[in-house]
VOVO-995051 format. One record per residue (C-alpha): x negated, y, z negated. Coordinates in steps of 0.25 Angstrom, whole numbers, plus 2048, in hexadecimal, padded with zeros to 3 digits. Layout:
VOVO-995051
XYZ
...
***
This chain:
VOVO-995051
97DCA276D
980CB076F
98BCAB77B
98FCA3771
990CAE766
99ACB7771
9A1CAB773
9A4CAC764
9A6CBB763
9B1CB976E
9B7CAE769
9B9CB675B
9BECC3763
9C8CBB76B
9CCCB675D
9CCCC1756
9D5CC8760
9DFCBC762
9DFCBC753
9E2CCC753
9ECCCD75D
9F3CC1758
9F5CC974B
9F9CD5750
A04CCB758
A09CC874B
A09CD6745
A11CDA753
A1BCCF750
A1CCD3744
A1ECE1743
A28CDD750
A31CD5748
A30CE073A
A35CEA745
A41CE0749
A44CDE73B
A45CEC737
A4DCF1743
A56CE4740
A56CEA730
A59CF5735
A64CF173E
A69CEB734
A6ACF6728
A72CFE734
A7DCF3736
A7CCF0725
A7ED01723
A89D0372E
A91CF7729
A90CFD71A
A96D0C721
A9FD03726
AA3CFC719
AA4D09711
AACD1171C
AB6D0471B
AB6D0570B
ABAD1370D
AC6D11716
ACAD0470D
AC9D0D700
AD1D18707
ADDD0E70C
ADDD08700
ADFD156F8
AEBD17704
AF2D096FF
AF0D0C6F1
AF7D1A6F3
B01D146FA
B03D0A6F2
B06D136E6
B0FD1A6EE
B17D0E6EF
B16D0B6E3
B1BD176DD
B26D186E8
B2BD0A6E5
B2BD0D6D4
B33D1D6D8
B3CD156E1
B40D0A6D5
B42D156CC
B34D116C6
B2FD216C8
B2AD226B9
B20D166BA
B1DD1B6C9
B18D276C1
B11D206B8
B09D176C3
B05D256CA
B02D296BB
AF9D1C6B9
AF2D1C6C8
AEDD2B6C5
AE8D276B7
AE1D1A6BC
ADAD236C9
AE2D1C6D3
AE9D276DA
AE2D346E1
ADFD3F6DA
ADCD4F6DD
ADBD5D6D5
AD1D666D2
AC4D616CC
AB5D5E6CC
AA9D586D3
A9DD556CC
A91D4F6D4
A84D486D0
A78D466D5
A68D426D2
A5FD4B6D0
A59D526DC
A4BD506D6
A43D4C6E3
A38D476DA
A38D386D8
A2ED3A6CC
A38D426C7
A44D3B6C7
A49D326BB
A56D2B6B6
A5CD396AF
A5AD416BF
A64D366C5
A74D356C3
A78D286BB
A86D226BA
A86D296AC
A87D366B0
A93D336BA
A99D2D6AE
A97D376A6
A9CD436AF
AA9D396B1
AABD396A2
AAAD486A1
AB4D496AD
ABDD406A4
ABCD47699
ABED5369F
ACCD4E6A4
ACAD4B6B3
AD6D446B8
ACCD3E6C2
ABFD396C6
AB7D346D1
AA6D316D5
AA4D326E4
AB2D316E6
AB5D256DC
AC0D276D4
ABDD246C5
AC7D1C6BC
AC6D156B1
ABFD086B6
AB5D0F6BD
AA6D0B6BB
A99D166BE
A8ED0D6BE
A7FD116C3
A7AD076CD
A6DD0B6D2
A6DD196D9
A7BD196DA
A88D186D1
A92D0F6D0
AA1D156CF
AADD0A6D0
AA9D016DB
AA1D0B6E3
A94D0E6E2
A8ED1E6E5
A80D256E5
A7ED346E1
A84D3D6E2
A8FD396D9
A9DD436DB
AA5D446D0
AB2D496D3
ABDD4A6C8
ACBD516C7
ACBD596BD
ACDD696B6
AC1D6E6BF
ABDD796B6
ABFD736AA
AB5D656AD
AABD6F6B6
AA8D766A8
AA7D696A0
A9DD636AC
A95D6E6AB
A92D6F69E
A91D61698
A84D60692
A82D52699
A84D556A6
A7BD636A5
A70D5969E
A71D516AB
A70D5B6B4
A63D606AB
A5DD536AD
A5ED566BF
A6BD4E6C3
A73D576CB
A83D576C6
A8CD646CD
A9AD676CA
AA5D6D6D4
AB3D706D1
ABED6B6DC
ACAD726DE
ACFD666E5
ACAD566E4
AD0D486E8
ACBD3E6E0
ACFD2F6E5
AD5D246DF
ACED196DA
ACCD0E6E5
AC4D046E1
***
């Protein structure tokens, strides 16, 4: 009997470890195959982030040849209209472009930018500490109002079918969407909309409230013609 009883316990034993190390076989597997997958992950989001640096390096060159053509063709346009003696509707073309933001402009003017809260506590932070698409409207009202000849966000141009929609953390301006900090830049009597900025009641509430907006007059800025 007790033979017998061994014969049991090393029966069990051998069981027990087969049981064991066939376990931690499949654990090994397993963790194997995780590590595979997340270096192929990985691998992956490499190839996917150097194709999107790729995409957005190629929109930037096709924006900046297209506003080549469309330069060049106004400039044959114009030409072609002088040339037929058509020089006072060539006028009023170059006229129409600047009024509809089609063309290049520069001067003097303004560069607003805003930004969240630096409030570093996330208790802390609520809807009123963040910049909303309200707030980039509403400083490109004042602009308007205050007779800027023109206006862009993070370099795009503002006319009148533009959009500025909130979309998550980010905002939406034309086609094109942008995080914070949103650069508001505008053509405009520097002094003359640096006092107005500074002291509307709105945008010193704003500021009250921990949002971050800082003014800087520019003796000299470009602003693009609308692309899209």
């Amino acid at each position: 009997p007790r033979f017998q009883g061994r014969l049991v316990e090393s029966i069990l034993f051998t069981v027990l470890l087969l049981s064991l190390g066939f376990f931690l076989s499949i654990q090994i597997r397993e963790g194997i195959n995780l590590q595979a997958q997340l270096s192929s992950s990985k691998e992956k989001q490499s190839v996917y982030m150097q194709q999107l640096a790729d995409l957005k390096s190629s929109n930037v060159k096709l924006k900046e040849e297209n506003t080549k053509l469309a330069e060049q063709k106004n400039t044959m346009t114009e030409n072609v209209l002088n040339e037929q003696g058509y020089s006072e509707l060539a006028a009023s073309l170059t006229k129409t472009r600047e009024l509809a933001g089609l063309t290049e402009v520069s001067g003097t003017g303004i560069t607003i930018t805003l930004n969240d809260s630096n409030i570093t506590d996330t208790a802390n932070v609520s809807q009123t500490s963040l910049i909303h698409s309200q707030d980039v409207e509403y400083i490109v009202d004042l602009l308007k109002s205050s007779g800027a000849k023109a206006i862009a966000i993070n370099g795009e141009r503002i006319v009148c079918s533009t959009s500025i929609i909130c979309t998550g953390p980010t905002i939406r301006v034309n086609n094109s969407r942008y995080p914070v900090p949103f650069v508001i830049t505008a053509i405009c009597d520097s002094n003359t909309t640096y006092d107005i900025l500074q002291n509307d009641s709105h945008i010193l509430f704003r500021k009250s409230e921990g949002i971050e907006i800082n003014f800087a007059k520019k003796a000299e800025l470009t602003i693009p013609a609308f692309s899209d």
